[in-house]
C-alpha positions as a Markdown table, in Angstrom:
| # | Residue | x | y | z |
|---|---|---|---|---|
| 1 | Unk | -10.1 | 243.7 | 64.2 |
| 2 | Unk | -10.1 | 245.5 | 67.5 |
| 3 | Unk | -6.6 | 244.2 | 69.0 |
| 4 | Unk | -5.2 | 245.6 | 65.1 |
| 5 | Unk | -7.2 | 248.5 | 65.9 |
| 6 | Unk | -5.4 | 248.8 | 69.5 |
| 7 | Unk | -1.7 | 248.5 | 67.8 |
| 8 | Unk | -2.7 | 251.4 | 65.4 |
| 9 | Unk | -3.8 | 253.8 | 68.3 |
| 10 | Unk | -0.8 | 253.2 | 70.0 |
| 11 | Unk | 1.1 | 253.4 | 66.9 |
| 12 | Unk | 3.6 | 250.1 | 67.9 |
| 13 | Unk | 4.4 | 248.2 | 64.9 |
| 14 | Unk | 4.5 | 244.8 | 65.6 |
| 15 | Unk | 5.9 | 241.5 | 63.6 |
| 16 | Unk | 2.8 | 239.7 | 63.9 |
| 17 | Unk | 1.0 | 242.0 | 61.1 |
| 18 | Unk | 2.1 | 240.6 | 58.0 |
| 19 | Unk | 0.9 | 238.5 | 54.6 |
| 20 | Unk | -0.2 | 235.7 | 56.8 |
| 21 | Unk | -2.3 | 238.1 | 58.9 |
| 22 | Unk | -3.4 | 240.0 | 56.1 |
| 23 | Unk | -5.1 | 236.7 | 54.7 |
| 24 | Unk | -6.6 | 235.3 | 57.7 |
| 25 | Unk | -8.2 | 238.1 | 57.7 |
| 26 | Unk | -9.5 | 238.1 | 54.2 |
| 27 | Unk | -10.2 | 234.5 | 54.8 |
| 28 | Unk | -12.3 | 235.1 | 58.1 |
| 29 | Unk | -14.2 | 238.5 | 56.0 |
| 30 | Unk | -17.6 | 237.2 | 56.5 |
| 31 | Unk | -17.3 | 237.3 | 59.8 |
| 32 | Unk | -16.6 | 241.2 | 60.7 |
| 33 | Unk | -19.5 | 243.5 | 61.5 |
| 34 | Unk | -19.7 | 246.8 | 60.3 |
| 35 | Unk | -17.5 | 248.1 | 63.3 |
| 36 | Unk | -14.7 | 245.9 | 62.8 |
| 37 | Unk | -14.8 | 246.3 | 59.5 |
| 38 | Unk | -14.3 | 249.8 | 60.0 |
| 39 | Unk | -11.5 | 249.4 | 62.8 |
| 40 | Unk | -9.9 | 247.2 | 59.8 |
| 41 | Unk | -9.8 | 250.4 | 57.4 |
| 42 | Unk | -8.0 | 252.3 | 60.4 |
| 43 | Unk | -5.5 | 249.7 | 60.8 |
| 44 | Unk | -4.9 | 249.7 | 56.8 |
| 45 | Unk | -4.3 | 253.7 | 57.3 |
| 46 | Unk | -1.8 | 252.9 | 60.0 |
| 47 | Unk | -0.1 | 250.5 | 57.4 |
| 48 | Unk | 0.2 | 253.5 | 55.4 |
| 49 | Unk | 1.7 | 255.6 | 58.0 |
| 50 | Unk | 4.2 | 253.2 | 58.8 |
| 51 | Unk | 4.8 | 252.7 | 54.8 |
| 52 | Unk | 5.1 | 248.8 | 55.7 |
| 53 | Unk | 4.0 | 247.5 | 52.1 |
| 54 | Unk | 0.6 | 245.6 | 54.4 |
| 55 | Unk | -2.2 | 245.9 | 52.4 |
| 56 | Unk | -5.5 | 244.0 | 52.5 |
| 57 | Unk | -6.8 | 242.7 | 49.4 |
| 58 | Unk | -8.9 | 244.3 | 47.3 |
| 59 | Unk | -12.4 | 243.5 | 48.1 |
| 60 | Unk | -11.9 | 243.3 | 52.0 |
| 61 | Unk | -10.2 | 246.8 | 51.1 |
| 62 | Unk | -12.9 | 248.2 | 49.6 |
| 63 | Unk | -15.6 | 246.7 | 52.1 |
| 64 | Unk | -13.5 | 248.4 | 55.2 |
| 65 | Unk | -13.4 | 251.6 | 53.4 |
| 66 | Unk | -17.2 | 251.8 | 52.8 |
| 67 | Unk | -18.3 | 250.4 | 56.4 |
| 68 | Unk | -16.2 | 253.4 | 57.7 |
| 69 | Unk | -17.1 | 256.1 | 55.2 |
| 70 | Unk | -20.8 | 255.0 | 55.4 |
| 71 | Unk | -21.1 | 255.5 | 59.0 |
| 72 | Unk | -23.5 | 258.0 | 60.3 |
| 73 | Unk | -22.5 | 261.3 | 61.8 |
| 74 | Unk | -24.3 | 264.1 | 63.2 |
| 75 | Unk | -23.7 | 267.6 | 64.1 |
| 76 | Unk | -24.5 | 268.8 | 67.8 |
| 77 | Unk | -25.5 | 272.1 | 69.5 |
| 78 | Unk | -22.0 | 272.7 | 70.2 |
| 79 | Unk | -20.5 | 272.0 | 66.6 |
| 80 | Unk | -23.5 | 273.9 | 64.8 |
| 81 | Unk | -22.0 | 276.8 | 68.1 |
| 82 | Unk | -18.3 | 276.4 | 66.3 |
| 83 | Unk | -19.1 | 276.4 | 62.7 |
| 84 | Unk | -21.4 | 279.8 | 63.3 |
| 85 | Unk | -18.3 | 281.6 | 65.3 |
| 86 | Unk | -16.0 | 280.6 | 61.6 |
| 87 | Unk | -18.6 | 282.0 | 59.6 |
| 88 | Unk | -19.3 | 285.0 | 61.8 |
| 89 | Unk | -15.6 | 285.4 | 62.3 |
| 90 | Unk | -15.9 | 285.5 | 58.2 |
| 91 | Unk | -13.5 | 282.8 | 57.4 |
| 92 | Unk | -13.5 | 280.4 | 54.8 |
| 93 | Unk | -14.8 | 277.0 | 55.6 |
| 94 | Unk | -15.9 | 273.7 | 54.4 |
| 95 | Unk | -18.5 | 271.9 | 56.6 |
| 96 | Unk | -18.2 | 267.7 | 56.8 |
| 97 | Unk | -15.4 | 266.9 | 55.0 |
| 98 | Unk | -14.8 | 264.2 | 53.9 |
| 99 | Unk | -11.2 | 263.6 | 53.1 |
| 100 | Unk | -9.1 | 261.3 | 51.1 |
| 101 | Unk | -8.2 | 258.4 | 53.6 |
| 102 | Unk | -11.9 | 258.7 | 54.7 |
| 103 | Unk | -11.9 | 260.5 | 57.8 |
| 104 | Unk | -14.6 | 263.1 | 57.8 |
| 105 | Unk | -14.1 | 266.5 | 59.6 |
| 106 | Unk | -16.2 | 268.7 | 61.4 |
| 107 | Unk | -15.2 | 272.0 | 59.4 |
| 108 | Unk | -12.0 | 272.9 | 57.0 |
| 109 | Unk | -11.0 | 276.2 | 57.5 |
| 110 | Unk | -9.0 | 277.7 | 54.6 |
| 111 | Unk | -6.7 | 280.4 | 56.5 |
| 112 | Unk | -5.2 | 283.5 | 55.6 |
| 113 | Unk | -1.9 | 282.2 | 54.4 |
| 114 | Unk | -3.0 | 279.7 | 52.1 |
| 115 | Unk | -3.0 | 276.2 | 54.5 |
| 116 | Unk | -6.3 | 274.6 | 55.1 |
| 117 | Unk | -7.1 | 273.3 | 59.0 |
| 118 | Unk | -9.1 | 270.6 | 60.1 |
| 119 | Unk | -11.3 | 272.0 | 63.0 |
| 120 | Unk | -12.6 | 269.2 | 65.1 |
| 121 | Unk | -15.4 | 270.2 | 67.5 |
| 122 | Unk | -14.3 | 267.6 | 70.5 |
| 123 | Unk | -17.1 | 267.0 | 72.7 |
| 124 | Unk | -17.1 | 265.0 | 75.9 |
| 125 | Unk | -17.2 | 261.3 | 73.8 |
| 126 | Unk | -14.0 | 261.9 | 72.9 |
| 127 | Unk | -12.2 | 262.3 | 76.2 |
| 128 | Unk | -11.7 | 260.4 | 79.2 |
| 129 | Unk | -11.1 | 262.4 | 81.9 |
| 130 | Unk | -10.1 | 265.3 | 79.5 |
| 131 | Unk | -7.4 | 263.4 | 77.8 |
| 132 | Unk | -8.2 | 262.3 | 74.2 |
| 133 | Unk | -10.1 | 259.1 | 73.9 |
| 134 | Unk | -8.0 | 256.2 | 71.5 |
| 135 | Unk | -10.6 | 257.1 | 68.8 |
| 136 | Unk | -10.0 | 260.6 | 68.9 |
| 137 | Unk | -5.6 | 260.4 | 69.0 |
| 138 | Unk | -6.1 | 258.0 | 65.9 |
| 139 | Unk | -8.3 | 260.4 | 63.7 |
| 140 | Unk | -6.4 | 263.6 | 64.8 |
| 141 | Unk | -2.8 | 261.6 | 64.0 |
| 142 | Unk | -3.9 | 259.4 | 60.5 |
| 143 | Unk | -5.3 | 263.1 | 59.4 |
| 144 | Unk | -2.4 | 264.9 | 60.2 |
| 145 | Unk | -0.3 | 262.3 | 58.6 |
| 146 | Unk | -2.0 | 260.7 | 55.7 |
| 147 | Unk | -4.5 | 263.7 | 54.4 |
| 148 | Unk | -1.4 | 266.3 | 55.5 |
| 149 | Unk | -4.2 | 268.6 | 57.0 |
| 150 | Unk | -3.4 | 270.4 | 60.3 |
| 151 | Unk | -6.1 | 269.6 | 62.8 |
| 152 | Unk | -7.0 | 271.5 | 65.4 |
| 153 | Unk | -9.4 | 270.9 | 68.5 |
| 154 | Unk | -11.7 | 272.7 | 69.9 |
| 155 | Unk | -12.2 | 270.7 | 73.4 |
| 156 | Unk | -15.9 | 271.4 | 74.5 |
| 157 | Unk | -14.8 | 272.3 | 78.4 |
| 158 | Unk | -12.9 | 275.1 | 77.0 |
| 159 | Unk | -16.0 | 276.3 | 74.2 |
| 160 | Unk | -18.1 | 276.1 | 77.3 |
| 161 | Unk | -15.7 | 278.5 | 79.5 |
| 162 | Unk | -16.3 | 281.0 | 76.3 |
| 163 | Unk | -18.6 | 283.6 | 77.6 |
| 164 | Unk | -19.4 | 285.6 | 74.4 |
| 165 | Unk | -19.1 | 285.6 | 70.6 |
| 166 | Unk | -16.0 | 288.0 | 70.6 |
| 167 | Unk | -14.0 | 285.8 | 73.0 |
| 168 | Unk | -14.9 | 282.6 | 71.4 |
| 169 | Unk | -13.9 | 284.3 | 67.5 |
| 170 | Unk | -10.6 | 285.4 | 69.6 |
| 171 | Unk | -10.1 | 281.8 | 71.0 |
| 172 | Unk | -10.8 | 280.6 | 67.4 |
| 173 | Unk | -8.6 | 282.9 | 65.3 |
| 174 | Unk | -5.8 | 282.3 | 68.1 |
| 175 | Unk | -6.1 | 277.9 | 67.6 |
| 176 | Unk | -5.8 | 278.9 | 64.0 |
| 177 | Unk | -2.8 | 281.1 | 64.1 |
| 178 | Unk | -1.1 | 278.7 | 67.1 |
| 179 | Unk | -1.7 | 275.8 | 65.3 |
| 180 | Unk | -3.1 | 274.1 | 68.2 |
């Protein structure tokens, strides 16, 4: 599950993920803890993006699904910070979504001209060294792709260099408008 889960970060198709594969894997389903079984759902989305026909079957489809939709999530200081700059900012937002391939999102924003953004509050788990972590490029990309939801990040360094609520409903309204 985690070397799929490696080919769908880096997004490189690759022969060896075919029928054959696709049944080991049902055949070997006992064996896959909740995280793999997760990492499994992500590689089916990949299938999807690369429209290849792969599916798994049924019930291991339907047990990858529910280990990654069921996972816990929780909101920190600097999301809660985010959400109340929307709201204050008096925009239209959803908090937790959860969306279609199973993703869940920190906040949908519904925007001025009728598109709705993903706003993901990125905080320092989901970097190394300030570039994206795999985790991170996978959920912004399969979101993007598969839900067709614009997602923007708000990295925390540059939250943090925000010095008011003005400049960070500025900062905000600008990620919306850029796209970014």
């Amino acid at each position: 599950a985690n070397i799929a889960w490696t080919y769908s970060v880096a997004n490189a198709p690759q022969d060896l993920f075919n029928e054959g594969y696709v049944g080991a894997l049902a055949s070997n389903e006992k064996d896959f803890s909740a995280e793999g079984l997760a990492q499994l759902h992500q590689w089916q989305l990949w299938q999807q993006e690369l429209e290849s026909g792969i599916e798994l079957q049924g019930p291991l489809q339907a047990k990858c699904r529910n280990a990654f939709t069921s996972r816990g999530y929780s909101e920190s200081k600097l999301q809660n910070d985010v959400v109340g700059e929307l709201k204050a900012a008096r925009l239209v937002i959803d908090e937790e979504v959860l969306l279609g391939s199973g993703y869940r999102i920190d906040a949908l924003v519904k925007v001025g001209d009728g598109r709705k953004v993903a706003i993901e509050v990125d905080g320092p788990f989901h970097f190394i060294d300030r570039r994206p972590a795999g985790s991170t490029i996978l959920k912004h990309r399969q979101v993007a792709r598969l839900d067709r939801i614009e997602v923007v990040s708000v990295p925390y360094w540059e939250w943090n260099e925000l010095k008011n609520s003005e400049m960070k409903q500025r900062y905000l309204r600008e990620k919306l408008s850029n796209g970014q």
